[in-house]
C-alpha positions in Angstrom: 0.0 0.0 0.0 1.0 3.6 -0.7 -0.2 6.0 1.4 1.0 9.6 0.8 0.9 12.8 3.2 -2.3 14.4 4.7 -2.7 17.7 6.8 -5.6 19.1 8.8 -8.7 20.8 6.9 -8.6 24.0 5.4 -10.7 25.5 3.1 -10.1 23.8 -0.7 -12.9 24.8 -2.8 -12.2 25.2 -7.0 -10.3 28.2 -6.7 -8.3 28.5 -3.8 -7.4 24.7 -5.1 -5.4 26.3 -7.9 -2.9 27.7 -5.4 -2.9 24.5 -2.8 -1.6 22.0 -5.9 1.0 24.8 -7.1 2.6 24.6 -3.5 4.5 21.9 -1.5 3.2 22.0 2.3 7.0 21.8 4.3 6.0 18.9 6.5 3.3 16.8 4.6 5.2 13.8 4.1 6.2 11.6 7.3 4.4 14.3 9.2 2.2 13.2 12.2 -1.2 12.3 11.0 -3.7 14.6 12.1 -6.7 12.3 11.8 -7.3 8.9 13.7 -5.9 6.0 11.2 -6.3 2.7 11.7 -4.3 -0.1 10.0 -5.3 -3.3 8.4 -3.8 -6.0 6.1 -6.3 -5.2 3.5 -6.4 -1.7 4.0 -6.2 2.0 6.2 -9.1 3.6 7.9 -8.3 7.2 8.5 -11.5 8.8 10.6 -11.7 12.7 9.7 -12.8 14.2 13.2 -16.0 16.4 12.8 -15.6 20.0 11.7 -12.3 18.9 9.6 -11.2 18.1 6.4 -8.5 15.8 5.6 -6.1 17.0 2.6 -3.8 14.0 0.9 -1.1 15.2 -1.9 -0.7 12.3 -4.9 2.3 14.0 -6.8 4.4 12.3 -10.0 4.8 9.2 -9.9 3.2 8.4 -6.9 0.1 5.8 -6.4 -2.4 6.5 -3.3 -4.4 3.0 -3.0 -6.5 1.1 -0.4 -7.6 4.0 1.8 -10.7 4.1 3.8 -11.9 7.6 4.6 -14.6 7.8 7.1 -16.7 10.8 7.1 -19.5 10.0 9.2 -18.9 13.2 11.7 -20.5 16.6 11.6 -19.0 18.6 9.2 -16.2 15.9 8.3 -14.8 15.6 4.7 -11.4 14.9 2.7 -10.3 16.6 -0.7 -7.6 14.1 -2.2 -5.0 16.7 -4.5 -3.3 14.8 -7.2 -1.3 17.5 -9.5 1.6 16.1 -11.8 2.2 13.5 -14.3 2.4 9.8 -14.3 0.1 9.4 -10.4 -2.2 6.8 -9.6 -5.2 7.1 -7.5 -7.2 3.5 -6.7 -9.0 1.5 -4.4 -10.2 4.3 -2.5 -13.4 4.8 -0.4 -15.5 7.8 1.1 -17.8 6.3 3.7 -20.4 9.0 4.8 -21.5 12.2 3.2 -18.9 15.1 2.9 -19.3 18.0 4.1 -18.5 19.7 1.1 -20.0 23.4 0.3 -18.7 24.0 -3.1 -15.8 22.1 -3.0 -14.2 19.0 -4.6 -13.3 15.6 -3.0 -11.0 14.5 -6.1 -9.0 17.6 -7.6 -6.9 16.2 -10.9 -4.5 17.4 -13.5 -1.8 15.8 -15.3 0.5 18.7 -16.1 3.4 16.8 -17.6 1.4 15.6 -20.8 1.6 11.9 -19.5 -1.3 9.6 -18.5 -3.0 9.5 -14.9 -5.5 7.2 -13.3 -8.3 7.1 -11.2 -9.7 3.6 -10.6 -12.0 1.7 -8.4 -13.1 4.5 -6.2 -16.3 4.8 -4.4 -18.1 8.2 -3.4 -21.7 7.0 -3.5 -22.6 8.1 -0.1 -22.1 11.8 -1.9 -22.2 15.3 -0.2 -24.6 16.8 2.5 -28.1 18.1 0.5 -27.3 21.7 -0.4 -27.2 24.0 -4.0 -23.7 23.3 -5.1 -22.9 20.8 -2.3 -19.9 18.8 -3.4 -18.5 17.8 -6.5 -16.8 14.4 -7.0 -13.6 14.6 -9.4 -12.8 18.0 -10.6 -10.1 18.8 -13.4 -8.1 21.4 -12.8 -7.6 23.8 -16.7 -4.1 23.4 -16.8 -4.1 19.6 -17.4 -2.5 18.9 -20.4 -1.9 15.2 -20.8 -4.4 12.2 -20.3 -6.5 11.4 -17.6 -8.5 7.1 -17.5 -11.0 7.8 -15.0 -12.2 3.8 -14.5 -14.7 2.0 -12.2 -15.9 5.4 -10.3 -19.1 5.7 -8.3 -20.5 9.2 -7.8 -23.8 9.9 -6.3 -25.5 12.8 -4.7 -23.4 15.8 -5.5 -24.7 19.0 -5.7 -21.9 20.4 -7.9 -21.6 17.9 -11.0 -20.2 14.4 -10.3 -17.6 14.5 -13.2 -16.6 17.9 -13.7 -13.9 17.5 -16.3 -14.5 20.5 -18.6 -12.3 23.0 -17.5 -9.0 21.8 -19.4 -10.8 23.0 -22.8 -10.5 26.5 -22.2 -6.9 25.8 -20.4 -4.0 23.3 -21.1 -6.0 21.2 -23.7 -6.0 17.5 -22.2 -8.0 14.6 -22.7 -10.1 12.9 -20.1 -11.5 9.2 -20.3 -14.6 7.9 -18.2 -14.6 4.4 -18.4 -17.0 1.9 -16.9 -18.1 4.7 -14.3 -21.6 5.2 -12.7 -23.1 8.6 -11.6 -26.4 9.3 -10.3 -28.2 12.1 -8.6 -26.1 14.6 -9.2 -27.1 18.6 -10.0 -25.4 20.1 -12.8 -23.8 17.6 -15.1 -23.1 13.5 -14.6 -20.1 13.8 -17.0 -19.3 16.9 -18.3 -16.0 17.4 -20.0 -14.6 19.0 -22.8 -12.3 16.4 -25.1 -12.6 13.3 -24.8 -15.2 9.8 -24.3 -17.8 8.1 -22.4 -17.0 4.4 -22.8 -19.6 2.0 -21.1 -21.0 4.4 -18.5 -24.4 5.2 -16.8 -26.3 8.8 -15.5 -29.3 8.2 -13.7 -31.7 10.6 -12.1 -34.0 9.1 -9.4 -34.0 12.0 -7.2 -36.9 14.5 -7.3 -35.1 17.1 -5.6 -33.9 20.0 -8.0 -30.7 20.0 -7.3 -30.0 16.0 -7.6 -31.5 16.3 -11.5 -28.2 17.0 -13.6 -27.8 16.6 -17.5 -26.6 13.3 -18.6 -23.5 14.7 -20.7 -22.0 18.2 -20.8 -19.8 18.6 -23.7 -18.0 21.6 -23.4 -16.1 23.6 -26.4 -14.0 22.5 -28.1 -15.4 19.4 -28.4 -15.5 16.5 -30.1 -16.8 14.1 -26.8 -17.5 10.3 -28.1 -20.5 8.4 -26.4 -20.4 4.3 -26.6 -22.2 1.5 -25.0 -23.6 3.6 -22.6 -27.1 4.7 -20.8 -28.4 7.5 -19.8 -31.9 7.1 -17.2 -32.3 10.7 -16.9 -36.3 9.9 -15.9 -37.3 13.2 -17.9 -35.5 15.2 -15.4 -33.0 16.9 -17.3 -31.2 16.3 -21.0 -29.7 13.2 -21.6 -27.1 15.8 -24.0 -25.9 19.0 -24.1 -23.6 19.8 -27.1 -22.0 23.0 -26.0 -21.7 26.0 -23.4 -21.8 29.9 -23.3 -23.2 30.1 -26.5 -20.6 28.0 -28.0 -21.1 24.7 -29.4 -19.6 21.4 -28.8 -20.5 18.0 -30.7 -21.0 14.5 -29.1 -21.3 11.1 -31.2 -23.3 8.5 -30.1 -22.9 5.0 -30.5 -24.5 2.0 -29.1 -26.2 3.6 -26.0 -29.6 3.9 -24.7 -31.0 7.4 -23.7 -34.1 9.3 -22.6 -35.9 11.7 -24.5 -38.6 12.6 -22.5 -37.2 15.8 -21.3 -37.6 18.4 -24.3 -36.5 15.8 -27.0 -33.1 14.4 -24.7 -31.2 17.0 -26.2 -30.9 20.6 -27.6 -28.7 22.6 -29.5 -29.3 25.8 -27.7 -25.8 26.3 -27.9 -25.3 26.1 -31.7 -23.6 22.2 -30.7 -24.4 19.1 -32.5 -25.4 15.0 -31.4 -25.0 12.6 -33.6 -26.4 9.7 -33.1 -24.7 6.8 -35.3 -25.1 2.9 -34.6 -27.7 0.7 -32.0 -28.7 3.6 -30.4 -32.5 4.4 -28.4 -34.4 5.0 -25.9 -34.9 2.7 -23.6 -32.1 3.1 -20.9 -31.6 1.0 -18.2 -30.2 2.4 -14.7 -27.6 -0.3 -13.6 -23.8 0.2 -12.4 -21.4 -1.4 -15.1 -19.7 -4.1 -14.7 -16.4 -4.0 -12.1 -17.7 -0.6 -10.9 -17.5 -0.4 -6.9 -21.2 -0.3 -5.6 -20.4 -0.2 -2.1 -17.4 0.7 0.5 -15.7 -2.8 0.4 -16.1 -3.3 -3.1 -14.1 -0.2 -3.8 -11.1 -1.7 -1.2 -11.0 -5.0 -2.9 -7.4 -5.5 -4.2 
């Protein structure tokens, strides 16, 4: 197992984010641990105290695997940082809600145009019920290489459950969501700017307004490609969304399964474009893909 350095909370929302990954914290690594950790064969429980936030650096190079974090205290949540090229997240677990405001539990970027991973992570118990309450993987604009996002639960953010997007207006890099479920999430399920939805699934079951996200987000510039994938959006929100601020985006669609019921499934509002190629229709199915966590242990499983 390779656990790297955590501190004691402080405030990590999107932007003051930006500065925490440019900066190396004298002390992190080796340092005393702040929260109550607990040590197994199969894997570490580290129990954030209520009213804290637990911060872990991944940095180049480096893999972060087989962590527990248990957030079941008032106000308790963690914010994993993982800035640099060539990291590995996996095997990783949130148990309880975060206490999130606007603020991210995964912040990415690979900045050394290399590939990064994110696999077999669970954050289904998703962030306390608020407008903007938590957002599950966030990447950072300056990532510039590629990023395999593989076997991730999100559920219940209030702040978009992939929020990969912001590297098309910034360093230009790809992101992959692979075999990934998302579900009740406000905003977007997957929104990102370049790159594919392999084999995933966005449902909405949630009545309330801000657990009724779009199915996929792309963002300019665009092209995102959709395959074997469904989208149960339940007439709650677009299944697509080809485009932002007036500027469009196109999505191609492939062998997936998607709901219409909500203004068509899609618009061009945006002056985007879907297009919809091979076994595709509407008649999704809400089920977690194959291999993805859908619970705590299954996410520590080695």
């Amino acid at each position: 197992m390779h656990r790297k350095g955590t501190r004691r909370w402080q405030r990590t929302d999107r932007r003051s984010y930006l500065a925490l990954a440019a900066t190396t914290v004298a002390g992190t690594i080796g340092a005393p641990e702040p929260a109550v950790a607990a040590s197994t064969e199969e894997y570490e429980t580290v129990t954030v105290p209520a009213g804290e936030r637990e911060i872990v650096r991944v940095n180049d190079g480096e893999t972060f695997e087989r962590v527990l974090f248990d957030v079941t205290a008032d106000g308790a949540a963690v914010t994993i940082v993982a800035y640099g090229t060539d990291w590995t997240i996996r095997n990783v677990a949130v148990r309880g809600q975060v206490d999130m405001g606007d603020e991210t539990v995964i912040g990415a970027a690979d900045t050394g145009g290399g590939t990064s991973r994110i696999e077999n992570v669970w954050l289904g118990d998703g962030a306390v019920y608020e407008e903007k309450g938590g957002t599950g993987i966030w990447v950072r604009p300056d990532h510039d290489g590629h990023l395999e996002i593989d076997r991730v639960n999100v559920q219940n953010m209030g702040d978009n459950a992939f929020y990969c997007s912001a590297p098309g207006a910034g360093g230009g890099g790809t992101v992959a969501l692979r075999n990934c479920y998302a579900a009740n999430c406000w905003i977007s399920h997957c929104r990102l700017a370049w790159g594919i939805v392999d084999n995933c699934v966005a449902a909405v079951t949630d009545d309330r307004q801000y657990r009724q996200g779009r199915g996929v987000w792309a963002w300019p510039p665009g092209p995102v490609l959709v395959r074997d994938c469904q989208f149960a959006m339940n007439g709650e929100h677009y299944s697509f969304v080809p485009g932002a601020n007036d500027t469009g985006s196109d999505i191609y669609v492939d062998d997936t399964q998607w709901d219409d019921d909500f203004h068509g499934g899609w618009t061009d509002h945006h002056g985007g474009t879907v297009s919809f190629g091979k076994n595709t229709g509407t008649d999704p199915q809400d089920v977690v893909p194959d291999g993805c966590p859908t619970s705590v242990a299954a996410a520590l499983e080695p």
